[in-house]
C-alpha positions in Angstrom: 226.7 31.5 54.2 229.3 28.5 54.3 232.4 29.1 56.6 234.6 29.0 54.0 232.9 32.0 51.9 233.2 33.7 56.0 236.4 33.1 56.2 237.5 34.4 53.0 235.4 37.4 53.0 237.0 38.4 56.6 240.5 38.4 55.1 239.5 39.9 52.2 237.8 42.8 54.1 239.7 42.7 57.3 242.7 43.7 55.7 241.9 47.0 53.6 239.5 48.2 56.9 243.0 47.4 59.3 245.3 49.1 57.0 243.2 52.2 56.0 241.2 53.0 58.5 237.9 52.1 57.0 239.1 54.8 54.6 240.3 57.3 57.0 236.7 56.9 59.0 237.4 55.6 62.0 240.4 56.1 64.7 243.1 53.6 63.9 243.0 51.4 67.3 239.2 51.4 66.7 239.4 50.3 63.3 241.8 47.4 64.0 239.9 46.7 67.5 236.7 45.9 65.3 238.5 43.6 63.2 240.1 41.5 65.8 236.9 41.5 67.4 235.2 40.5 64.3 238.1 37.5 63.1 237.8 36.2 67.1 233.7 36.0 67.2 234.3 34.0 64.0 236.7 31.7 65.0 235.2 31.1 68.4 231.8 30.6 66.8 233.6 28.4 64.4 234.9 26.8 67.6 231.8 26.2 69.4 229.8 24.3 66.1 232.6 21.8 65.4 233.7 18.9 66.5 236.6 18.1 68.6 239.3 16.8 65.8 238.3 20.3 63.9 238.7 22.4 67.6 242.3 20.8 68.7 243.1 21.2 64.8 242.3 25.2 65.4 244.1 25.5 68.7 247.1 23.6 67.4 246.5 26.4 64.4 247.2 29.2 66.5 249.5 27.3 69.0 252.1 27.0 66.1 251.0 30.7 64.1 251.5 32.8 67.0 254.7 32.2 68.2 256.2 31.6 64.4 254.7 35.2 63.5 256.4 36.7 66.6 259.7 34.9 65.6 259.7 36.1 62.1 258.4 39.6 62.7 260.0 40.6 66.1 263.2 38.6 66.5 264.0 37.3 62.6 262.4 40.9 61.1 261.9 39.3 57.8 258.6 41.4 57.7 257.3 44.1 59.8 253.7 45.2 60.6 252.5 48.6 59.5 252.0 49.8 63.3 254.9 47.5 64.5 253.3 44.4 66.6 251.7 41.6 65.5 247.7 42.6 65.0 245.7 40.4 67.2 243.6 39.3 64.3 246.8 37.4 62.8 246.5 34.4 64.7 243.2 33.6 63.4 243.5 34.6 60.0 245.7 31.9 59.5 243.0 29.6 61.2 240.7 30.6 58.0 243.6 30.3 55.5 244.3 27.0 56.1 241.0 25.8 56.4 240.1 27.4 53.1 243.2 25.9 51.8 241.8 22.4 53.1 238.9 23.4 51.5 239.8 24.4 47.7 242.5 20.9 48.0 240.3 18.1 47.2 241.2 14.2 46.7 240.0 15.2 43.1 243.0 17.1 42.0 246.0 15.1 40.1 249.0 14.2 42.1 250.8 16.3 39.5 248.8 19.6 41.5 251.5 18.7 43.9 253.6 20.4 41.9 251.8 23.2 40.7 253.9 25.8 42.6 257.0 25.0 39.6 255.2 26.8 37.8 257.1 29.7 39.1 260.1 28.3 38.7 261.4 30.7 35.5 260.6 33.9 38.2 262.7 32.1 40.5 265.3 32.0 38.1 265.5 35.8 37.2 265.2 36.8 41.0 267.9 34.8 41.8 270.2 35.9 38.5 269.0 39.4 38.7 270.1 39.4 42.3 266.9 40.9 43.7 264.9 37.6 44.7 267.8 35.2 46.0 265.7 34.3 48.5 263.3 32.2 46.6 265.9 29.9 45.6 265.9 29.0 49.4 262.1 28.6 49.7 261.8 26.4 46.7 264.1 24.0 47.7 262.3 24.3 51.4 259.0 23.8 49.3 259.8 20.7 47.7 261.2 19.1 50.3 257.6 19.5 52.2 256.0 18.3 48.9 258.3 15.3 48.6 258.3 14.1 52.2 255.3 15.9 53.9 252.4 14.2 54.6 249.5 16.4 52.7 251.8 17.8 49.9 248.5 18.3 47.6 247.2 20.9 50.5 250.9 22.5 50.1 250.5 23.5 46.7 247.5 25.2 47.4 248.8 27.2 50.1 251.4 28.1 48.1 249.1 30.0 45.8 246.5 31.0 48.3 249.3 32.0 50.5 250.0 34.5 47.4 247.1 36.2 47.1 246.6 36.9 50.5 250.4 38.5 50.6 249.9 40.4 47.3 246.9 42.2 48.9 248.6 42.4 52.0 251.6 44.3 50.7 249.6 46.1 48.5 247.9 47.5 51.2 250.5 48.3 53.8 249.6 46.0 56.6 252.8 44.8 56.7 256.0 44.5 54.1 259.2 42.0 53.8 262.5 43.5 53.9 264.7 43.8 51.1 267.6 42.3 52.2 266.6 39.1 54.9 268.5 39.6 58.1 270.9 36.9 59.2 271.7 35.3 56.0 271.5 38.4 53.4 269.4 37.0 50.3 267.7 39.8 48.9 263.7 39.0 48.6 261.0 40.4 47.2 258.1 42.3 48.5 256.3 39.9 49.0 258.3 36.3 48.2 256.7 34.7 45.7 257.2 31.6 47.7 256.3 32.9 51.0 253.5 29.6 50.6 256.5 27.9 51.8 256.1 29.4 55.6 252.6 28.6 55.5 253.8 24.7 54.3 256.3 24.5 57.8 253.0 25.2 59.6 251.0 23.4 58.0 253.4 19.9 58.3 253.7 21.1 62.2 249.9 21.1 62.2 249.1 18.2 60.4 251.3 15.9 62.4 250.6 17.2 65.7 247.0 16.9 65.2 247.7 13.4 64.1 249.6 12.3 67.5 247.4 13.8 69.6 244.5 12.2 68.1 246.6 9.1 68.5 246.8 8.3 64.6 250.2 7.9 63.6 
């Protein structure tokens, strides 16, 4: 089984089995304890069978992740948790999102892929002139700005929509949820944004070009 097909699977069932209790089955610190336990085996095995660009690229991962999901969650409180702090398998799951996203972005899609994410620009448009989405105006314009100037803006777009998914079945299941109105600067946003890809772009920039300088490349 290929790390990516891992990787996908333990967001996929990490979440549900961190959120319901393995269905009411287990106690919940016992449930969550087996999923951190299970997303940090993975990312250490991942760690020790790679080489060293791929292990500072997941330390610089979780270096940038950790702190930015504190930020927004604890200080910002654009999003809370469903048992309040950041779960302990957070920092990894990004890990395997943005190596999957690395994965599905291949040198084989069009430049125009870049772009993809304008797609949902009409749903922009209603949140922001129905009042209850203003915040995506923000995040597209934060979005295209990483596409235009950023370094990997193919990999971007994907995020963008892999970003999606993985907050639609987030949401859906509890394990965390956005707040209505974003504290600080009072746009209204949905639950979740349908640009939240845009956080995941920030880190993704912060990543790419700190790997880059460290490996000496730019």
């Amino acid at each position: 089984m290929g790390r990516g097909v891992v990787f996908a699977l333990s967001i996929g069932l990490g979440l549900p089995m961190a959120a319901t209790d393995l269905g009411g089955l287990l106690d919940r610190r016992v449930a969550e304890a087996l999923v951190v336990l299970w997303c940090w085996g993975v990312f250490l095995h991942d760690h020790a069978t790679s080489d060293q660009r791929r292990r500072i690229e997941m330390w610089t991962v979780i270096a940038f992740a950790t702190p930015m999901e504190l930020f927004f969650s604890e200080v910002w409180r654009i999003y809370e948790y469903q048992h309040g702090l950041m779960p302990l398998f957070v920092p990894p799951g990004h890990w395997f999102l943005f190596d999957l996203g690395r994965r599905c972005t291949t040198h084989a899609l069009p430049a125009a892929w870049s772009w993809s994410p304008l797609l949902l620009l009409p749903l922009v448009v209603w949140g922001v002139v129905s009042g209850t989405g203003t915040m995506e105006a923000v995040l597209l314009v934060a979005l295209c700005a990483f596409v235009r100037w950023g370094p990997d803006p193919r990999l971007y777009a994907t995020m963008t929509w892999l970003a999606l998914m993985m907050e639609l079945w987030g949401t859906w299941l509890g394990n965390w949820a956005w707040a209505p109105v974003v504290p600080w600067i009072g746009a209204t946003a949905w639950n979740p944004p349908l640009l939240v890809g845009s956080f995941y772009a920030l880190g993704d920039v912060l990543v790419g070009l700190s790997v880059r300088r460290t490996l000496g490349q730019d």
